[in-house]
MARLUM-441542 format. One record per residue: x, y, z of N, C-alpha, C in turn. Coordinates in steps of 0.001 Angstrom, whole numbers, plus 500000, padded with zeros to 6 digits. Each point is the difference from the previous one (the first is absolute). Example, Ala and Ser with C-alpha at 12.3 -4.5 7.8 and 13.67 -1.06 7.14 Angstrom:
REM residues 2
513190494310507800499110501190500000500900501200500000
499650501050499280500820501190500060499230501090500730
REM end
This chain:
REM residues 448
493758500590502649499952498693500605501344499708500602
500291499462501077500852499444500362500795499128499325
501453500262500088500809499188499280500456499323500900
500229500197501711500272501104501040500766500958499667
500643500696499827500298501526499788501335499679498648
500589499753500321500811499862498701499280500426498862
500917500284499498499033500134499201499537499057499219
499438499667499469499094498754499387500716499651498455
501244500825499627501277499781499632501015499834500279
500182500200501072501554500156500339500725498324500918
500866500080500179500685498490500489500838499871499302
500978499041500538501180499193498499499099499131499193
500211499463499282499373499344499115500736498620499136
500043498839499848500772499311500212499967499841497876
501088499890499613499993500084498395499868498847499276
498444499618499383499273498908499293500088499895499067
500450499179499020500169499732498416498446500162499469
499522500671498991498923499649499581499296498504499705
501038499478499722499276498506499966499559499224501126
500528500617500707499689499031501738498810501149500480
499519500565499389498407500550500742498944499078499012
500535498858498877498827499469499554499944498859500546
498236500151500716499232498834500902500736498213499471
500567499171501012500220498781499349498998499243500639
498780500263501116499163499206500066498511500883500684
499416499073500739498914500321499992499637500887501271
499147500630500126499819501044501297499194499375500811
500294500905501604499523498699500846498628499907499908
499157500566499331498621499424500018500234498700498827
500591499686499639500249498685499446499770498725500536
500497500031501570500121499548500826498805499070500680
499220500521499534498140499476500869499835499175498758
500419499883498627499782498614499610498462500781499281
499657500787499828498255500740499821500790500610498319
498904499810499565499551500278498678499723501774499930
500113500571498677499835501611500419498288500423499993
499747500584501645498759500407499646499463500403498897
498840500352499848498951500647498551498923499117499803
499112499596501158498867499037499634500048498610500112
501273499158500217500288499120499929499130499212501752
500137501044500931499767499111501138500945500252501064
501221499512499428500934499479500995500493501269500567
500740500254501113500131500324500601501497500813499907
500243500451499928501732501026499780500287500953501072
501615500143500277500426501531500985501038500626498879
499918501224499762500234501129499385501057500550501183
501204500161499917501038500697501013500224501472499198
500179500428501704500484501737499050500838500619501408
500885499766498923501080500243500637500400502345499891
500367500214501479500040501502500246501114500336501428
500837501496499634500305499883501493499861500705500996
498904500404500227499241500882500815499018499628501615
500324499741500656498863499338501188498778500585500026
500384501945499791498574500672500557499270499491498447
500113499977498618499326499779498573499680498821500401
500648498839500817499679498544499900499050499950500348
499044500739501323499115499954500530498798500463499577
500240500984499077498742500189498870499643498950498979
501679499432499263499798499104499330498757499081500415
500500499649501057499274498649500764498287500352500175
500013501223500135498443500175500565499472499943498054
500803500418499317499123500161498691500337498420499177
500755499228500299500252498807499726498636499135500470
499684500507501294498817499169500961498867500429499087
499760500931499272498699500078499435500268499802498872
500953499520499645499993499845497998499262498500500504
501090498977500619500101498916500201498256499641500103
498989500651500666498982499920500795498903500051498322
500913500991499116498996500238498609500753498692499004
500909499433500406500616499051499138500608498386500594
498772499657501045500851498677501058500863498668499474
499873500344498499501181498921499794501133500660499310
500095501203500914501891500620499927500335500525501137
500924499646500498500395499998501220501347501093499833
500010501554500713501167500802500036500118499641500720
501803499861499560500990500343501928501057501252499438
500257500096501443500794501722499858501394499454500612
501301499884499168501523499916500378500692501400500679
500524499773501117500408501218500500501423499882499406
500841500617499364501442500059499563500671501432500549
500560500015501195500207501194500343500691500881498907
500372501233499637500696501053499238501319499763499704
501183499929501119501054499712500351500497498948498936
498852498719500116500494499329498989498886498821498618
499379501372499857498900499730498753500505499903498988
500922500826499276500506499686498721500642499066499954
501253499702501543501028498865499171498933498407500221
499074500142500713499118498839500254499262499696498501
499571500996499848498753499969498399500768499570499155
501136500352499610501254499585499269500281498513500405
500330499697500660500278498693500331498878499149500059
498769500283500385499268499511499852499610499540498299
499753500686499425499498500209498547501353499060499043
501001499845500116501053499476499791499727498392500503
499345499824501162499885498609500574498823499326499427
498905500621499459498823500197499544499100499673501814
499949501247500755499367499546501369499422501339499992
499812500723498466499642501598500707498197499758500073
499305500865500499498698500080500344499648500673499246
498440499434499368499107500382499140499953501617500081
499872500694500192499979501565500125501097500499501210
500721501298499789500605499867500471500115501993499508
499888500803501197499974501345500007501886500691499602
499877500550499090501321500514499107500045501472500004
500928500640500025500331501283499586500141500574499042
500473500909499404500797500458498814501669499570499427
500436499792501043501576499903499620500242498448499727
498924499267500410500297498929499625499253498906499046
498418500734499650499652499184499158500282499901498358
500937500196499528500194500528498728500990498419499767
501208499976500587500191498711500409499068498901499856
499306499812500677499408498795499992498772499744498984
499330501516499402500010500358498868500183499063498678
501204500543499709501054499607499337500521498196499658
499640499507501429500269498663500138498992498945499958
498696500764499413498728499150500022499557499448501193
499724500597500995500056499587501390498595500426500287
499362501417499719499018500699499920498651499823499301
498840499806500478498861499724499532499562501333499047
499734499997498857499457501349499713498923500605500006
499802501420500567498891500362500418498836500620498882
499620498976499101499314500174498746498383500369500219
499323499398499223498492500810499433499128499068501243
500488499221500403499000499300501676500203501298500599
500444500408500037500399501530501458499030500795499354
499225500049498821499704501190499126498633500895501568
499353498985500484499281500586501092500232501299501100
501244498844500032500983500626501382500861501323499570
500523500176498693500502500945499943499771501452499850
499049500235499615499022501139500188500283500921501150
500192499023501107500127500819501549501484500218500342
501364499548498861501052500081500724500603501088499786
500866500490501035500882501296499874500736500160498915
499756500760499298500770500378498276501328499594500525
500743500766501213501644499923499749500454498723500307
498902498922500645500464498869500444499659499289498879
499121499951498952499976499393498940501372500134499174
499958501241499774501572500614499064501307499399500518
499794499790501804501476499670500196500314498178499525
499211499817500277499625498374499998500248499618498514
499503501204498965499912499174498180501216500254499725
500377498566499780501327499971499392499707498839498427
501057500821498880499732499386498297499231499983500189
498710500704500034498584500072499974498943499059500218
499992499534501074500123498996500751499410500152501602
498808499586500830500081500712501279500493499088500589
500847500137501340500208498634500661499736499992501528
499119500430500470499657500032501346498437500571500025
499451499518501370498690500672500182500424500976501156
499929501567499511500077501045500949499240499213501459
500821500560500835499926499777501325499790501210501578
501447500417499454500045501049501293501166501461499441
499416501023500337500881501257499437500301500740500879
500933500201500553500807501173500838500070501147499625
498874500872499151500507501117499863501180500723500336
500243501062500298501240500538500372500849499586501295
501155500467499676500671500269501690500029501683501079
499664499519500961499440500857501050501051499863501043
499898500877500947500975499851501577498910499706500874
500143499395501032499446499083500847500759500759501213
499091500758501456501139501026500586499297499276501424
500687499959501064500291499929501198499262501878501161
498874500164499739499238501905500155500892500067501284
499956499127501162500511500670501120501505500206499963
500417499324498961501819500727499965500328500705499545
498889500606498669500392500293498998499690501754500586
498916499863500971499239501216501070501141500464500619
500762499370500592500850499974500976501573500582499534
499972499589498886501178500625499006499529500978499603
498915500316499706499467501605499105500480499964498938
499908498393499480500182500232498343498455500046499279
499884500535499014499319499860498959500098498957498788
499480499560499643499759498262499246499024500241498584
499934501308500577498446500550498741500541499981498029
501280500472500701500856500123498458501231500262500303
500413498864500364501787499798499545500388499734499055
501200500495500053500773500231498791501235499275499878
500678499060498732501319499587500051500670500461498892
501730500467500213500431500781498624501389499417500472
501256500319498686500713499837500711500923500832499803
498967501173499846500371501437500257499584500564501350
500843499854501204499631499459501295499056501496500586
500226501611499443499156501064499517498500499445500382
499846499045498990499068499728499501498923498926500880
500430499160501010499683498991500483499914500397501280
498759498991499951499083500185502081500544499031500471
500012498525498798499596498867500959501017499910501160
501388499812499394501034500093500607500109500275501509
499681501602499883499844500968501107499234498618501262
498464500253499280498907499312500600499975498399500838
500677499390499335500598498289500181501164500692501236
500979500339499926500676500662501021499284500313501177
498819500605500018499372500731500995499602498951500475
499839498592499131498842498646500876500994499355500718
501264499502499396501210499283500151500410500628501569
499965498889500426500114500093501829501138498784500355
501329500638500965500664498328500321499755499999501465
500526499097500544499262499842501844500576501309500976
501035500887499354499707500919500879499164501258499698
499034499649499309499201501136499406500117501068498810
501113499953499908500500500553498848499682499813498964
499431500834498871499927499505498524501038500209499212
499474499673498977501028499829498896500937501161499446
498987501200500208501038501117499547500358500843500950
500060499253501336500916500490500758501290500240500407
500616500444501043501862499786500043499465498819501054
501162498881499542500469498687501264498805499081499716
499097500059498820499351499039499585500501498982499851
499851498636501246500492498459499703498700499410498436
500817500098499106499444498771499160500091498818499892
500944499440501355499892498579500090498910499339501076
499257501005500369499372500216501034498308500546499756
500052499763498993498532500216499518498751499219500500
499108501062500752498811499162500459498573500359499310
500322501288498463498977499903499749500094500923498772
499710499514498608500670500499498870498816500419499383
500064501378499256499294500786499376499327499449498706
500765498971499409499627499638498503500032499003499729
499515499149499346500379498382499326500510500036499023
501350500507499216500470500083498909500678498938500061
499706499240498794501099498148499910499480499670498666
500720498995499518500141499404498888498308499500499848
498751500475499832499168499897499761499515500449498710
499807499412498602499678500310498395498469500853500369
498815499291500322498962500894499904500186500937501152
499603499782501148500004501261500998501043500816499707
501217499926499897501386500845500436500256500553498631
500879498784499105501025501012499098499265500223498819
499031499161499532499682500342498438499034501630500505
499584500061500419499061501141500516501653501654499811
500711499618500525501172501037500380501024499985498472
499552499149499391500668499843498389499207500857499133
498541499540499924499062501084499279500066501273500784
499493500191501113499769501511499923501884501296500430
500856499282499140500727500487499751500486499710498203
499046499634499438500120499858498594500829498781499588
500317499216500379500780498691499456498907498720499985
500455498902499107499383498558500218500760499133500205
499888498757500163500173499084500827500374499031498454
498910500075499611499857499297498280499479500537498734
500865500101499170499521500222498417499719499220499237
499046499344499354499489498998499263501004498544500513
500882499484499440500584498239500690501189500830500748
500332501132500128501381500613500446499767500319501255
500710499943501190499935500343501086500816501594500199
499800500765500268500665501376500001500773500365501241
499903499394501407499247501074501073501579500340500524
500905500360499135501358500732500710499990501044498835
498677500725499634499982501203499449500465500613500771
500330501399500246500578501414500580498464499991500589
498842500268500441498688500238500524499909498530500931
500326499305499652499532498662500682501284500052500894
500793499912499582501709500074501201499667500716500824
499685501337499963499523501320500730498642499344500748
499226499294499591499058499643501005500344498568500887
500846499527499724500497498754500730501254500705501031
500387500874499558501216500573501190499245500720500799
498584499950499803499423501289501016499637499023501438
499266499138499125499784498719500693500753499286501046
501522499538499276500732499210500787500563501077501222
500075501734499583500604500649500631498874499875501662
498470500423499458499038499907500925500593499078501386
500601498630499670500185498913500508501583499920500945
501182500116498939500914500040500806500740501304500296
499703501341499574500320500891500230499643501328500810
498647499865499686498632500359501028499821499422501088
499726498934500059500135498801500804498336500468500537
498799499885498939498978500639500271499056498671499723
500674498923499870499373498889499181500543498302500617
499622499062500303500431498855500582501362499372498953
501140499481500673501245499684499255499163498703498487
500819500287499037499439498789499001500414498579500164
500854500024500989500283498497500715498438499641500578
499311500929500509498222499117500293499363500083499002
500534501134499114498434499719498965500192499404499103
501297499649499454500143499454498378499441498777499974
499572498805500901499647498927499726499206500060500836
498970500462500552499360500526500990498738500860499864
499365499351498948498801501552499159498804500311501155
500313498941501081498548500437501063500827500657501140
501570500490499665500524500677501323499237501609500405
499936500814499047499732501224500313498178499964500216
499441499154499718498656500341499982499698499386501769
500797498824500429500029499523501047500490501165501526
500857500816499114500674500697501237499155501405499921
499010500374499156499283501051500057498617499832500774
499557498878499733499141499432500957500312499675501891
501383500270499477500569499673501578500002501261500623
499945501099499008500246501564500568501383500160499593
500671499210499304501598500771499956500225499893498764
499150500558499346500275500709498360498977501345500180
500055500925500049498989501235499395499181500024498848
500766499944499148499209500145498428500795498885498932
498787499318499797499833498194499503499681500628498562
500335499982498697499863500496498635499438498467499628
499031499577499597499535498900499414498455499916499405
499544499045499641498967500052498872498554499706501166
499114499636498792498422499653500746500384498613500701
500845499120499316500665498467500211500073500342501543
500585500679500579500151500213501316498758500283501042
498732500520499421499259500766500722499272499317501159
499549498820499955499444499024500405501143499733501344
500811499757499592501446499600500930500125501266500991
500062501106499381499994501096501173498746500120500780
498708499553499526499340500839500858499624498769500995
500063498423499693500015499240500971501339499959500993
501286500102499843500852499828500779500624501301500936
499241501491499269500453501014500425499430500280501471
500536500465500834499473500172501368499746501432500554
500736501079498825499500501154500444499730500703498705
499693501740500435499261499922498742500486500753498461
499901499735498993500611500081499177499222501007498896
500840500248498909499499500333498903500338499625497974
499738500644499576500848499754498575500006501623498947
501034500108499928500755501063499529500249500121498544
499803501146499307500649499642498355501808499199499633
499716499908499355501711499234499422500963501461500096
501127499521500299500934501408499948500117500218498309
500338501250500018499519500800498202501858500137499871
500598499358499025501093500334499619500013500809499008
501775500357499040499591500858498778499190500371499343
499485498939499425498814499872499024498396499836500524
500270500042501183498855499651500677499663498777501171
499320499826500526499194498747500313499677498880498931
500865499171499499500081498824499430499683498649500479
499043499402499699499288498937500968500087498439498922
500919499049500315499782499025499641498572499232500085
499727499432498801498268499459500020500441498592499974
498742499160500353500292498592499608498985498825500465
499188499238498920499123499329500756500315498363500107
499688499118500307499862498873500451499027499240499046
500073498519499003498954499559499611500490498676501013
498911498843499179499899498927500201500408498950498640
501057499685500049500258498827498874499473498787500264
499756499255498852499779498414499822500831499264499598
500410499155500752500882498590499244499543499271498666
501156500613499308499336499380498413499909498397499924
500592499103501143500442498939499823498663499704501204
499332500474500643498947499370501016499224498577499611
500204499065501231498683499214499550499069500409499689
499407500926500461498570500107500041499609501424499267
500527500353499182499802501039498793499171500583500351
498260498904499510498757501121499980499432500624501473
500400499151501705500053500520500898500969500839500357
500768500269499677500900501178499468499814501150499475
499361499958499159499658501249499227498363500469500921
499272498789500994498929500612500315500452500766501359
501215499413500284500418501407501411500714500890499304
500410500077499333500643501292498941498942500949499983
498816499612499236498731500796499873499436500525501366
500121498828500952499389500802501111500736501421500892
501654499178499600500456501559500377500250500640499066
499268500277499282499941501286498992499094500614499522
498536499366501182498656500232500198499824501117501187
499307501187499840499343500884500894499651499258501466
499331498850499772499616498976500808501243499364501199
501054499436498903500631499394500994501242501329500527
500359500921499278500942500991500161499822501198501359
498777499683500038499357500476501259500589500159501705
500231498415499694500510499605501644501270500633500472
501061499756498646501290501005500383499816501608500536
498976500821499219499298500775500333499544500393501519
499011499228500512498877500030500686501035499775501424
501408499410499743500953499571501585501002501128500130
500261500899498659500701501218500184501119499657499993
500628498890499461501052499357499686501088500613498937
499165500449498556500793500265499027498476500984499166
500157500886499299499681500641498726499682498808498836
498466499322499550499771499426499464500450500553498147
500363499507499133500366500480498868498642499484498898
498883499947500817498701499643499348499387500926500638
499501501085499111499559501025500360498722500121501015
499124499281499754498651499871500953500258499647501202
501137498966499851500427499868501261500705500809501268
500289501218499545500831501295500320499368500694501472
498532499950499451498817500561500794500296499450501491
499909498506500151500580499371501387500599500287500414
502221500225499661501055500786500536499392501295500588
499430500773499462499973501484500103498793499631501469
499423499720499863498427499653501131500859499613501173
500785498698500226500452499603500902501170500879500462
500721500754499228500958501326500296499273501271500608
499106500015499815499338501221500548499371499782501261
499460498500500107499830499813501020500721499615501471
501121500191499568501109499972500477501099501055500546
498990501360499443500809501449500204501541500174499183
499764499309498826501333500022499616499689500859498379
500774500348499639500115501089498305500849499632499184
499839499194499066501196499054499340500248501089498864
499171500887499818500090500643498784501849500844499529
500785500073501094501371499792499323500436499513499360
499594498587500259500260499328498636499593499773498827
498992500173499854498924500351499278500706501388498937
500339500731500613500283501331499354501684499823499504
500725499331500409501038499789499700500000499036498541
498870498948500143499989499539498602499697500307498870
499001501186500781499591501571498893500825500423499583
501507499900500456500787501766499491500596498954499487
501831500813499439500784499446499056500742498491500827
499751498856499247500696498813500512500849499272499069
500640499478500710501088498920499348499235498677500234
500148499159499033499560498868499725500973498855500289
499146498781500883501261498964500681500562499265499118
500799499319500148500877499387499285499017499075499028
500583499503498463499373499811499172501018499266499028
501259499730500354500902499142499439499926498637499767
499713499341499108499808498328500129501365499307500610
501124501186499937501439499001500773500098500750501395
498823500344500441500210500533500965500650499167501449
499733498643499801500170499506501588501549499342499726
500726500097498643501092499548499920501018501299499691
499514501053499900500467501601500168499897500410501486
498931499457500872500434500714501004500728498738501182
499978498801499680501141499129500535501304500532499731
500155500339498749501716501071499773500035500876500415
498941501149500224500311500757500799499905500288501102
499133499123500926500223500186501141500557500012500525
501093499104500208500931499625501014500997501546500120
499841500491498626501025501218500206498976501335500553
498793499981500189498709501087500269500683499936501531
500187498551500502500356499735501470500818500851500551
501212500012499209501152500522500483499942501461499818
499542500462498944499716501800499707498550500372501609
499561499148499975498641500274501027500816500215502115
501265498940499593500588499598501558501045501221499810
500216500664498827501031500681500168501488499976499826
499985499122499240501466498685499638500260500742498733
499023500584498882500516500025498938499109501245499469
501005500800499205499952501328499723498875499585499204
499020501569500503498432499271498751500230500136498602
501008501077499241499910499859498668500527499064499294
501408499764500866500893498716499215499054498615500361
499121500134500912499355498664500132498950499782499385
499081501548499689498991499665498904500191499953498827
501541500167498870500474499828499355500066498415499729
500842499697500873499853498113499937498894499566500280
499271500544501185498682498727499945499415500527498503
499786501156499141498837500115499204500971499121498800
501084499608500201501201499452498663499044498177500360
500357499983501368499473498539500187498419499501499679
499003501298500187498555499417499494500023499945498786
500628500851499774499565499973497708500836498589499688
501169499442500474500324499073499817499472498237500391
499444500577501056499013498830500367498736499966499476
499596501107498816498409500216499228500472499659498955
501650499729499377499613500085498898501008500976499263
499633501092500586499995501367499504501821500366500200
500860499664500095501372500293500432501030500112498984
REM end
């Protein structure tokens, strides 16, 4: 699903006291003055808040038929762009203005979790759960406990390729390779061969202008799902060990210098002055024709094949040391524990976590439904479409790293970002900098 490309982790993150994520008033369905549906009559709107345009539009079509089986509850769909969903939900939820449901990740619901903010997803779901994706159940139970209704799953990460450049270069995309045993490594080579500046020249040529770049081989940037957690696992390192943040292991350094090197040393990759605050830069400029090979999830798929203008494909993940390592990660739907309207609350909870209503996300080819029956639609409308998603698919098959899962995660990666910035622009040596940023997350978890 669309985060737009960022990854659907990554950003600065602004650092929240736990006590200021607990609700001090009422959510805006409060607002209509209406009593909580369940038989009563009256009339209620249920907000659900998401930040996706192409998902909004399924929302809406499967909102139109709940509404049609339930006319005294009224969905509306909040658009909150990506860029700035967390520090909004945060502030919001703090003001008490957050919306009755409201679509969450991994890295951040543990938090709010924690702060009684969260409706729990108990024995009413007992229907609905039957059909949900085991790993999206597992990621979601926290103290044994579920707290979201599975939503949307990105299986693996895949490359997303540009055929007529990639033709034109005479690279192969089938199985690249990254090491940083350079012996050992295609991609390099390959990203070079795409990397073009305006006098034609690529990247691993003599008199290559890299200030002069009109068309870059790779999207390597400060991106958590598409980019680095993927290049951490399949070189054997993590990111996180139970509340400890690790990721300036010797394996993880080695996969973050491969990275930043991709960028300012290669010069095979757009400067991190566009991408670090910027998560829809590389997916924007590949669609433009001036990226080659776009590394990103199913979240994207929808986005490429409406905005793409020529013709494309999708490629396995590049296979490092250890392999092809594919970050997983699904999407639920939380409830405002503090909602007016509770029991109309929990009846759009159910509906998206119904075969029935899970469908529509499905049926628009938007996102990978994480309600299994619903699956059948994605795949129907993909095929009918001449497209083979099954890369990703197979990537969530093989060995993966699992997304972030820290409850101090959004006040761990506010500390460390700002210094990810400077190791990403090239300002700061990656080991001495992943040294301090990983000193600054454990200290902002807690853990220091």
């Amino acid at each position: 699903m669309t985060r737009s490309t960022r990854s659907r982790f990554t950003g600065a993150l602004a650092v929240l006291a736990a006590a200021a994520l607990a609700l001090t008033g009422c959510s805006p369905a409060a607002g209509n003055g209406s009593a909580s549906a369940g038989g009563s009559g009256q009339k209620v709107t249920v907000t659900v808040r998401l930040w996706d345009n192409q998902v909004q539009k399924a929302y809406d079509a499967s909102f139109k038929e709940f509404t049609a089986n339930n006319p005294d509850i009224t969905v509306k769909t909040v658009l909150v762009p990506w860029a700035n969903y967390w520090d909004k939900l945060r502030a919001d939820v703090s003001a008490g203005n957050a919306d009755d449901i409201s679509l969450m990740n991994a890295s951040n619901f543990k938090a709010y979790a924690d702060s009684g903010n969260l409706l729990e997803i108990g024995s009413a779901f007992d229907a609905e759960k039957k059909d949900w994706v085991d790993s999206s159940v597992q990621q979601y139970t926290y103290q044994g406990k579920l707290w979201g209704v599975p939503q949307l799953t990105d299986g693996g990460i895949a490359v997303y390729y540009n055929k007529k450049l990639v033709q034109q270069a005479g690279v192969d995309v089938s199985a690249l390779t990254w090491n940083p045993d350079r012996s050992k490594d295609t991609l390099i080579a390959a990203t070079q061969k795409l990397t073009k500046d305006a006098n034609g020249r690529t990247a691993g040529q003599p008199g290559f202008d890299a200030s002069r770049v009109t068309r870059w081989g790779y999207n390597a940037s400060q991106d958590l799902q598409a980019i680095y957690y993927n290049y951490i696992g399949s070189n054997g390192g993590k990111f996180e060990d139970g509340n400890r943040f690790v990721f300036a292991s010797d394996p993880s350094t080695q996969a973050f210098a491969y990275i930043v090197d991709l960028i300012n040393k290669y010069r095979v990759a757009p400067s991190a002055a566009n991408t670090n605050d910027n998560g829809d830069f590389t997916r924007d400029q590949f669609l433009q024709g001036k990226i080659a090979l776009f590394q990103s999830g199913l979240y994207n798929l929808k986005n490429v094949s409406d905005g793409a203008t020529f013709d494309w494909g999708i490629a396995p993940l590049p296979a490092g040391p250890k392999g092809a390592v594919s970050v997983v990660n699904s999407v639920v739907a939380v409830g405002n524990a503090k909602t007016a309207n509770p029991d109309a609350t929990t009846k759009v909870l159910q509906w998206l976590g119904s075969a029935e209503g899970a469908r529509f996300i499905g049926a628009e080819g938007a996102a990978l439904p994480a309600v299994k029956p619903a699956q059948d639609a994605f795949n129907t409308y993909w095929k009918g479409k001449g497209v083979d998603p099954t890369p990703f698919a197979k990537a969530a098959e093989g060995e993966v790293i699992q997304a972030p899962s820290n409850a101090k995660f959004q006040a761990a990666q506010a500390a460390f970002g700002p210094i990810f910035n400077e190791i990403f622009l090239g300002r700061r040596d990656v080991a001495s900098g992943l040294d301090a940023a990983e000193a600054a997350a454990n200290k902002a978890a807690g853990q220091g």
